[in-house]
N, C-alpha and C positions, 0 to 999 in steps of 0.2 A: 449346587451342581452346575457346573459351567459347560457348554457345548459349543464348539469351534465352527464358525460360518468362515468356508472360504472366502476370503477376499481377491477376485480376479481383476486385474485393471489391465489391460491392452491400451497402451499410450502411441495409438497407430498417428502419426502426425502426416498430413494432407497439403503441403504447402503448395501453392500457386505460384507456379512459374510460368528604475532604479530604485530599486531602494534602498534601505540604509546599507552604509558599510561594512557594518559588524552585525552579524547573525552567530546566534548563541546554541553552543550545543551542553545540555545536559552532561556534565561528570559522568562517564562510566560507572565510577560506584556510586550513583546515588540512583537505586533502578527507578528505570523510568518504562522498560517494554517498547525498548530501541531496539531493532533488529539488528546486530552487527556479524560480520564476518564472512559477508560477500559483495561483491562490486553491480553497480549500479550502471544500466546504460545511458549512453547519451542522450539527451531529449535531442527531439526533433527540433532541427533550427529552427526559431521562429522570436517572433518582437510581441508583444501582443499588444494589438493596435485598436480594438475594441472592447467594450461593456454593454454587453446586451443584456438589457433586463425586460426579461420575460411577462407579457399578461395574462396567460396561460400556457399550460403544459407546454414545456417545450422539446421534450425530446427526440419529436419527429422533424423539429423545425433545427436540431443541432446536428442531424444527419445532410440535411438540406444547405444548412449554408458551409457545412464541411466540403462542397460539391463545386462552392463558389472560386471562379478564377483568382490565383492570389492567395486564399487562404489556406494555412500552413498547417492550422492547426485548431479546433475549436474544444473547448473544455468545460464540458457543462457542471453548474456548479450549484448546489441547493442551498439553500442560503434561510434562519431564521431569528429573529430574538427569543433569546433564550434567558433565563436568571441561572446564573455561572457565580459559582463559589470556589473561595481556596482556603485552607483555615478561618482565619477571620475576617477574609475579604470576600464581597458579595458588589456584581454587580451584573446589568441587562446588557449583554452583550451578541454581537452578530455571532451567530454560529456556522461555519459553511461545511460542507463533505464535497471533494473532489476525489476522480481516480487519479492517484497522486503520479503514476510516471507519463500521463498526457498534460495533467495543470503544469508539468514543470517547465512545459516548453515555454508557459507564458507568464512565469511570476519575475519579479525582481531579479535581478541577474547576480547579484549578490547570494538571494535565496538558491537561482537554478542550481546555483555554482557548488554550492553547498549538500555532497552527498546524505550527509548524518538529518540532514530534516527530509529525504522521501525514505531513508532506510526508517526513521520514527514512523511517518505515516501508514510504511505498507504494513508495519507493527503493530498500529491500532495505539498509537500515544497520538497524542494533540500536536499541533503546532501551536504555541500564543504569539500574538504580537507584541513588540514591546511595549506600546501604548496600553495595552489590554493588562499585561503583567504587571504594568506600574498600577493600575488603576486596583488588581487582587493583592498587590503586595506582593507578589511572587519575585525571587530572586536564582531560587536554587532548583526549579523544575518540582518535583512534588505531584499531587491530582489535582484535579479537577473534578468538580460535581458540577454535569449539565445537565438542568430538568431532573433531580434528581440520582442522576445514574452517574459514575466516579469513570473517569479515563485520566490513565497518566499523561505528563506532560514531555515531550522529548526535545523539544526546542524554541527558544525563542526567533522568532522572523518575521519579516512583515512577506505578504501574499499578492501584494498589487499597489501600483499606485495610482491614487489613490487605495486604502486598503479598504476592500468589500468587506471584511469579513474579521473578528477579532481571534475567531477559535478556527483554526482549520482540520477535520479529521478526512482519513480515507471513506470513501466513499461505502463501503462494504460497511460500516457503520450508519451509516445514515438516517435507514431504518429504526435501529435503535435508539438513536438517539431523534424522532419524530422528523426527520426532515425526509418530507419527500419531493418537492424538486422535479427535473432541477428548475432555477430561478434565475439562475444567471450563464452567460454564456459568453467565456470570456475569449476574443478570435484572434490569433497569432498570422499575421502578415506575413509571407513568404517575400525572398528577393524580387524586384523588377515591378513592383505596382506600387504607385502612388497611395497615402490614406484616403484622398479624396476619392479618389479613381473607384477604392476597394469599398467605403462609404457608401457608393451608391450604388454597388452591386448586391450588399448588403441590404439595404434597406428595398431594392428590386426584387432581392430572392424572398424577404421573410413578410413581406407585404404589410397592406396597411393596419395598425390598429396592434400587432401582435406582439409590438415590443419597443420599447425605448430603446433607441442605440444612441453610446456615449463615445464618443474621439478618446482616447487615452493618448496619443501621440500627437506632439502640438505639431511635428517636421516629421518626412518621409523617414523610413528608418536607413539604417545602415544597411550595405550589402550581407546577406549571409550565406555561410557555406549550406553547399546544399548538401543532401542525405547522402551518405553512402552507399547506400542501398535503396531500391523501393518496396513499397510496402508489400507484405505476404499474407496470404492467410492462411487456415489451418484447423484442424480440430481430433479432437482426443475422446478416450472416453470407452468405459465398455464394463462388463458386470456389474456390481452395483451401482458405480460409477455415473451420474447422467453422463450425459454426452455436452462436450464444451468446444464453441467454436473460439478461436483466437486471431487476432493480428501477432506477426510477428514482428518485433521490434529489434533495433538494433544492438550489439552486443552477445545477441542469444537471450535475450528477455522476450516476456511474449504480452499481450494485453488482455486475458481473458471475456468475453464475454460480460459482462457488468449482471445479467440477471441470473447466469449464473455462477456470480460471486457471490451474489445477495441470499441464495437461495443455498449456497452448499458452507459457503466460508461464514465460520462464528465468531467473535473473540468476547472473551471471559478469562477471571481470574483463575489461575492454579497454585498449588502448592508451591514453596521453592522460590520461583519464577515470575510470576505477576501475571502482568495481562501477556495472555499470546492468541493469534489470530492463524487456527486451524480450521480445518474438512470437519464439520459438524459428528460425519459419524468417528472419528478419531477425539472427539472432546472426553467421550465419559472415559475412556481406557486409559486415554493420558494422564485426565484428572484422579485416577484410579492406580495409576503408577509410580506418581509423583507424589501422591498422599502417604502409601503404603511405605516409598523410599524416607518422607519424613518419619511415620510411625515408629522404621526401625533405626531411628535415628542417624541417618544419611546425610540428610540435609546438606549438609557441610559440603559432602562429594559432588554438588553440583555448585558452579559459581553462576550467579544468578546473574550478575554483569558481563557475563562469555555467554550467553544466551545466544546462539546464531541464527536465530529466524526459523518459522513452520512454511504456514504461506506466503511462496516465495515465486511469483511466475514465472519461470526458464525453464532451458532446455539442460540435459545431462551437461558439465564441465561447459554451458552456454555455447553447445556448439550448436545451431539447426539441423545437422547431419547424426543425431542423435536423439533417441525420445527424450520427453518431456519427463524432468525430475519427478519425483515423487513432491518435492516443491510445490511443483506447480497446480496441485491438488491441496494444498495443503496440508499434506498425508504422512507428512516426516518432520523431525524436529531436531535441530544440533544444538549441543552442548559444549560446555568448556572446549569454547574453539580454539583459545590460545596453545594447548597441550595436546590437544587431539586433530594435529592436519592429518589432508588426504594423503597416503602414501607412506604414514609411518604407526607406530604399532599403538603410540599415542597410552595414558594415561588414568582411559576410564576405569571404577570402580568394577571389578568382577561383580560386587554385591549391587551394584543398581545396573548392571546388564543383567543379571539375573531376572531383575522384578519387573524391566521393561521387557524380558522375553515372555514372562509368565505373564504378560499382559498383551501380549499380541503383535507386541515388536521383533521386527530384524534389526541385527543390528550391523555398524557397517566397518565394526571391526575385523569382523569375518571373512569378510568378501577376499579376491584373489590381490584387490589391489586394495588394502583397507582404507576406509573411512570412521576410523573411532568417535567421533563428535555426533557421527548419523545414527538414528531412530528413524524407521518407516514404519507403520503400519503394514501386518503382513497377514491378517488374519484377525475379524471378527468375533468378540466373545461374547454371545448372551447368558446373562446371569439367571 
């Protein structure tokens, strides 16, 4: 017997007014738990012109020199060795977790440039390096087993150079895969300051004894455009919902709160699908929905490579002048995005809108301006 627990969310938003050449993206059909079928904001301009490596805890020390004149941008990073398998390759490899749409202001420009490696990470797939991939034999993307635990792979790229780190996952992983961090703090130089200049306000802000700090940059950087916007804040939240503060980011993206990503956002295997990276209370219903559409032999009606993302941080259509999607919770999931755009009647199976209704989805076919690709959570069912 199953009893229906409304689900209220009030989404009230509060805003205050080189490396290598070639970077490798996983084949669409080969899943990998790439999020695709929506746009990516710009990183914030920045060079990154530092490697701080941390001798303890550093995360009140990455608020601190975030403050520092010059610095653009800092990105902390937890960093460990780990034994990392791929079929028949094994080796001791750096494992790192960043929140991937702030690391991007300061990786390789080659990497920044490259939308398909932060759409993999906010996914919950890996990034490997190429030297890392040579070293498991990896060619075609595939898992990974770190410490145990299987994450897909969504791209090859290198993360820095020198590269810190062999594996790189989003951050909202972290936990699960033991890295607690962060360990490294990598600092993105803004226009109009010297490295030496920015060096020594560095090493004045984070004091003595608390941290190695490494030159990444042998010459002053280039000039860069600066933000088109400045930075906003904001926050959301309401019935069962915790309550989440955000930065707003450029685009209509936003940067959640990190403790409460760690604490609300899950990612695990489903039916269909693979790995996806939802709202904790939205796992068992989805995983319950997607089972039941295999059971009755569906399967087929979802394409697992059209997977459009759960957890996804923006605003509705990424305006700010709109709440915060169901995305941005975690709390919804699109499907065959190739057949099912916003604004047409789209393609989905009558028989698996069915079974995602009888599990506690809306679906966004319905709506006045449909969205057939969209699933939300719309209601709580205890078994």
């Amino acid at each position: 017997m199953r009893s229906a627990l409304g689900l209220c969310l009030a989404a009230l938003v509060l805003a205050a007014c080189g490396g290598r050449a070639d970077v490798y993206e996983i084949p669409p059909d080969k899943p990998s738990g790439a999020t695709r079928g929506f746009d990516l904001p710009e990183p914030t301009p920045a060079v990154a012109a530092y490697r701080i490596e941390l001798r303890r805890a550093g995360a009140s020390l990455a608020g601190k020199l975030a403050k520092v004149e010059g610095v653009a941008v800092v990105a902390p990073v937890s960093v460990r060795e780990v034994n990392v398998s791929a079929g028949s390759g094994r080796a001791r490899l750096r494992v790192g977790a960043a929140q991937p749409l702030r690391f991007r202001s300061v990786a390789p420009a080659s990497t920044r440039d490259a939308d398909f490696v932060w759409t993999a990470l906010m996914s919950g797939s890996a990034v490997v390096t190429f030297d890392a991939a040579e070293q498991l034999g990896l060619d075609e993307g595939g898992t990974l087993n770190v410490g145990k635990r299987d994450v897909p792979v969504g791209a090859f790229a290198d993360v820095g150079v020198p590269n810190f780190a062999d594996v790189l996952l989003p951050d909202h992983l972290a936990e699960v895969f033991g890295l607690r961090g962060p360990d490294v703090l990598i600092v993105g130089a803004s226009s109009g300051v010297t490295i030496e200049t920015l060096g020594k306000r560095l090493r004045a802000a984070a004091g003595r004894g608390a941290a190695r700090i490494v030159r990444l940059l042998p010459d002053d950087p280039a000039p860069i455009e600066p933000a088109d916007q400045p930075e906003a804040v904001g926050s959301a939240g309401g019935g069962v919902i915790p309550p989440m503060t955000f930065r707003i980011l450029r685009n209509g993206f936003i940067e959640p709160n990190g403790a409460w990503v760690s604490t609300n956002i899950v990612s695990g295997s489903v039916p269909i699908i693979g790995t996806v990276s939802c709202h904790r209370l939205m796992f068992p219903q989805l995983q319950a929905a997607l089972t039941e559409i295999s059971n009755e032999g569906l399967a087929e009606r979802i394409r697992a490579n059209e997977y459009g993302g759960c957890f996804v941080p923006r605003f509705i259509d990424r305006d700010p002048g709109k709440p915060l999607s169901m995305h941005a919770f975690g709390l919804a999931i699109d499907l065959n995005t190739t057949t099912n755009q916003l604004g047409t009647r789209g393609d989905m199976d009558p028989r698996v809108v069915e079974i995602f209704e009888k599990w506690g989805f809306a679906w966004g076919g319905r709506w006045s301006r449909p969205d057939p690709m969209h699933f939300e959570l719309a209601r709580l069912i205890e078994s």
